[in-house]
N, C-alpha and C positions, 0 to 999 in steps of 0.2 A: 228431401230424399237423402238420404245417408250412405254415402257410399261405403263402399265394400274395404275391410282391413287390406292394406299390402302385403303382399305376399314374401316370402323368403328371400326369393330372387328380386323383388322389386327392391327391399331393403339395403342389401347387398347391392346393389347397384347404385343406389341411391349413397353409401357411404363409401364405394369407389371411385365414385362420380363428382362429389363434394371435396371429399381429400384430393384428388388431384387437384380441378378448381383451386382450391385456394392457398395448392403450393405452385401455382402457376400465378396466383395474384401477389403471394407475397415476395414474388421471385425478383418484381420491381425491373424485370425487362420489357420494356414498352414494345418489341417488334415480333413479342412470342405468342402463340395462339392465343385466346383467350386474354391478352394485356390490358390493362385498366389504362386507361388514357389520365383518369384523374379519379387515386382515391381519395375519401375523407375521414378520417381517425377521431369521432367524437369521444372526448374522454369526460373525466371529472375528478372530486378530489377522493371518491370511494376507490377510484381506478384510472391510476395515468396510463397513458399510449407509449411512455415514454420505454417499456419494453419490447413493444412489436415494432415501433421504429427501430429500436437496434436492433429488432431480429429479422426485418427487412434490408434494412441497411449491410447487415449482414451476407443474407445470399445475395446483392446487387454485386456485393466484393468479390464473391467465389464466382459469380457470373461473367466477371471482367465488363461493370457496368460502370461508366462513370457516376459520381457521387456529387450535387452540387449542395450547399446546405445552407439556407437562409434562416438567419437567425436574430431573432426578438428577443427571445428571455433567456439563451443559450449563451454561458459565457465564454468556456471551451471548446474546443475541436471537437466532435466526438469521434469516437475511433471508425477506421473504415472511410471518412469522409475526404474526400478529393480537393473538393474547393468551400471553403468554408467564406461567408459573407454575414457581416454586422448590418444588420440591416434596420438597428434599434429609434434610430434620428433621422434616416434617411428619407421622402417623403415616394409617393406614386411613381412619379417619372423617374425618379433619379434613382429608385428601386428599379425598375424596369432596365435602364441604361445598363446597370452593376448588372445584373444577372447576364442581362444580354449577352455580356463579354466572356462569360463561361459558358453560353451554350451555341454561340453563333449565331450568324446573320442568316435568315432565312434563305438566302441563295447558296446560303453552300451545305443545306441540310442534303442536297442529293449530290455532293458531292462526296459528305460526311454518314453515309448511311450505315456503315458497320461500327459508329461511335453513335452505339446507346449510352443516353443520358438519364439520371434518376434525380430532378429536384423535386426538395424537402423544405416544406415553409414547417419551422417548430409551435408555429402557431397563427391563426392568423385573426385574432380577433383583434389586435389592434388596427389591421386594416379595416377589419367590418367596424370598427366604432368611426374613423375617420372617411374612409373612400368607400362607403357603403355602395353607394348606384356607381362607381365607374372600377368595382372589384371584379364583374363576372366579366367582364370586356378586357382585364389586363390579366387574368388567369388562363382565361382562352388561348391569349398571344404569345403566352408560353408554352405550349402543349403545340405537340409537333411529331409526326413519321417518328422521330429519334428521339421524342423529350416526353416523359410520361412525368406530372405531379402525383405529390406526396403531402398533404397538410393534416393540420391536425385544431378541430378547433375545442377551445373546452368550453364545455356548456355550462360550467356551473360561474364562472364570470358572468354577472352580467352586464349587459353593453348602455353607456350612456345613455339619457333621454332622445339627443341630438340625433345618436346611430340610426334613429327609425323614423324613418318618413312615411309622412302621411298617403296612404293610400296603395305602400308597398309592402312585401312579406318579410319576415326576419330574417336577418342574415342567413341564419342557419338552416331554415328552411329554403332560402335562394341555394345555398352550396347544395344541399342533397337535391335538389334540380337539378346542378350542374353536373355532380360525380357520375361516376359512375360503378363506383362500388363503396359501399361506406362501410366501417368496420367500428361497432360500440365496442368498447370495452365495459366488464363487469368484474369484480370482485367473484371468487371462488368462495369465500366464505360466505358468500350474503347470496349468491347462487342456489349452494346447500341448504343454507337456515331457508330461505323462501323454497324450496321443493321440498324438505321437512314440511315446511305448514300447508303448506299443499297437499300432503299425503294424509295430512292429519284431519284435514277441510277445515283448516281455520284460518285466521285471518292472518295475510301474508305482512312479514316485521319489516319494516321499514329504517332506513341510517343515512346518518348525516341531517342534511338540508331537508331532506321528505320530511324528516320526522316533527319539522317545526316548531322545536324547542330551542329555548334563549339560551343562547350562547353555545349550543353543540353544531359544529361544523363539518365533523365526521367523524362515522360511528365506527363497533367496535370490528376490527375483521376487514378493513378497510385494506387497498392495495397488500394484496397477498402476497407472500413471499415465495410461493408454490408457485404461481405462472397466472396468467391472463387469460382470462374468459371471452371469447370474441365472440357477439352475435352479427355476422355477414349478413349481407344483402347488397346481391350483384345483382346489374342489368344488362340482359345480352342484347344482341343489336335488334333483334325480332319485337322486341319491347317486354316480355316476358322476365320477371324479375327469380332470382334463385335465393332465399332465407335459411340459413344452416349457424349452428350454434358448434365452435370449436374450444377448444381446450390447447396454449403453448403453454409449454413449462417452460418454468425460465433457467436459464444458463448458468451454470457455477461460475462463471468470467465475464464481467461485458466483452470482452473487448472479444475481438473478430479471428482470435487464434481457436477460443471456446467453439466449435464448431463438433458436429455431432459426428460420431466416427464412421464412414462408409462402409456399405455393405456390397457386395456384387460390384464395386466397380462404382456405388453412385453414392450421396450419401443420402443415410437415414432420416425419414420425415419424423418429425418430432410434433406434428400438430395431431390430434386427434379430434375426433366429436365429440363434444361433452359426453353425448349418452353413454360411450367407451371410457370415461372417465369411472374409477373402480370408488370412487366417493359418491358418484352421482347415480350410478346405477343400484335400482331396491335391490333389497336383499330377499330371495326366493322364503315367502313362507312357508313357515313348517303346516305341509298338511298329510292327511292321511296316507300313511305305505300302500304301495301296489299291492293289488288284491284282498285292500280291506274296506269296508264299509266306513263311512265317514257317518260319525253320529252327534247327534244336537249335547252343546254341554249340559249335564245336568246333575244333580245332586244324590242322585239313585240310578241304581243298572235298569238302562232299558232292553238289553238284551236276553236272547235265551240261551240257557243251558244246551246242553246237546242233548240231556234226558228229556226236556222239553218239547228241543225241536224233532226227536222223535216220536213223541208221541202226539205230539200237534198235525203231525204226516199222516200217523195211523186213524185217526178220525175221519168216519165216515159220514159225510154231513146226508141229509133228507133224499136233496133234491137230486141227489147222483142215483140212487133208486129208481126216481121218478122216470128218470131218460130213459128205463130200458121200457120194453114194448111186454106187456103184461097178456098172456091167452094170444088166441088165433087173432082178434080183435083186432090186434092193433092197439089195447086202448094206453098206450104210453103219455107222457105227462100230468098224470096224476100226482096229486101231493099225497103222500102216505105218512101218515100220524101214529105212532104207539101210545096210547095213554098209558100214563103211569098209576103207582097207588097214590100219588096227592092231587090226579085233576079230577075235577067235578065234574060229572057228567050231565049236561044237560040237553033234555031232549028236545027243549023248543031250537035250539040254537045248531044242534045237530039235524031237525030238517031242514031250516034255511040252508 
């Protein structure tokens, strides 16, 4: 059964609805409506995360949200960051221990309740290649009333032979178990090229790694310099998941002064939906002006002249004759024939 197009107002609601959503998920304040307790950031080498992290990290700053930042492959501070943590040699426990000390002991989270915390793992697949089965139990133990997670895993690593045990799911499918809102990132250029082939119904281009050629690793259009394509997908507490495609552009500044200028008192949301994207949306075909007939291409005028279509009017065919009621009789609907000088009259065919 096919349901029925959405209507104007459902659209409009629907893209009121979603842009708030997910400037309350990027807001990275875990005590605010709507708060993700734990997102996950899957990137790759077509499209790092490593934008929307700053542009989360970002409104956490203007939120007055503490910033903790655990980091693997991250050599520097990044900017906006409170407490920053090497966490390259460190193992399980003694990761656990470090963090702990930045976000507190769980007896004084209710004493601590107006200190929101936003930790950020800059990656975590070295712990899914090492502490596979005892990751979803030590990520949990950080999440808290006041501590909402931030990770980021990249998919196109891939993880040891050792990483995966027998008879369990892949990492990356345990985390998006666990999250509870995940955010893909994609390429704006490879966005456009595959919605081109798709208009066109042909077969959608593929880059990088897909494309399974020796030696190319990422293709052309790869992390865009124009901003970050996000495909969302939150889960509210009802179980009911919410699937929305946005558009951030990226900043003239990393750094946390770059902030978008207020309007009314608040500032300007900068994330759009794709579909509002002026690249992404078709361009209205040219078709026929109001009040004209729309006609088939062709090589010669199918149309008539106005001497034509006058005298096409004036023609008075047979059977309009026929309709009127001929004598006292009644006897209407007869077919009335004038023979001309070229028909043959015949009389066998005239008494049938």
């Amino acid at each position: 059964m096919a349901h029925p197009a959405p209507t104007a107002r459902e659209l409009q609601h629907r893209r009121a609805h979603n842009l708030l959503l997910v400037s309350k998920l990027l807001g990275g304040a875990p005590m605010r409506e709507n708060a993700s307790p734990f997102t996950l950031v899957v990137d790759g080498v077509e499209m790092g995360g490593g934008g929307l992290v700053r542009e989360i990290v970002r409104r956490a700053g203007a939120a007055k949200t503490k910033v903790v930042f655990v980091a693997f492959e991250t050599l520097k501070r990044p900017a906006g960051v409170d407490e920053f943590v090497r966490a390259g040699r460190m193992g399980l426990q003694a990761l656990g221990k470090e963090v702990g000390k930045h976000l507190g002991a769980p007896w004084t989270w209710r004493l601590t309740m107006s200190t929101e915390t936003l930790l950020i793992f800059d990656t975590l697949n070295p712990l899914c290649a090492t502490s596979t089965s005892a990751l979803p139990l030590f990520l949990s133990s950080l999440i808290s009333p006041t501590t909402s997670l931030l990770a980021t895993y990249h998919a196109d690593i891939p993880l040891p032979p050792s990483a995966a045990l027998p008879y369990s799911p892949h990492p990356l499918t345990l985390l998006k178990y666990l999250t509870t809102t995940i955010f893909t990132t994609h390429s704006l250029a490879h966005i456009l090229a595959q919605k081109a082939a798709a208009d066109r119904s042909v077969a959608s281009p593929v880059y990088g790694l897909a494309e399974e050629v020796e030696g190319v690793v990422r293709g052309l259009g790869a992390n865009d310099a124009r901003g970050t394509v996000i495909e969302m997908e939150y889960r509210r507490k009802s179980g009911r998941g919410v699937r929305e495609w946005f558009f951030l552009p990226a900043l003239s500044s990393p750094s946390t002064a770059a902030a978008p200028k207020p309007v009314g008192g608040r500032p300007k949301e900068t994330v759009i939906l794709l579909e509002d994207h002026p690249l992404y949306r078709r361009a209205p075909e040219a078709g026929p002006l109001a009040g004209e007939d729309e006609e088939p291409d062709s090589t010669f005028n199918l149309g008539l002249t106005e001497k034509q279509r006058r005298d096409r009017e004036g023609v008075v065919l047979p059977y309009f004759d026929a309709q009127r009621e001929v004598g006292d009789g009644g006897e209407g609907g007869r077919i009335l024939y004038d023979m001309g000088e070229e028909d043959d009259f015949d009389e066998e065919e005239d008494e049938i």
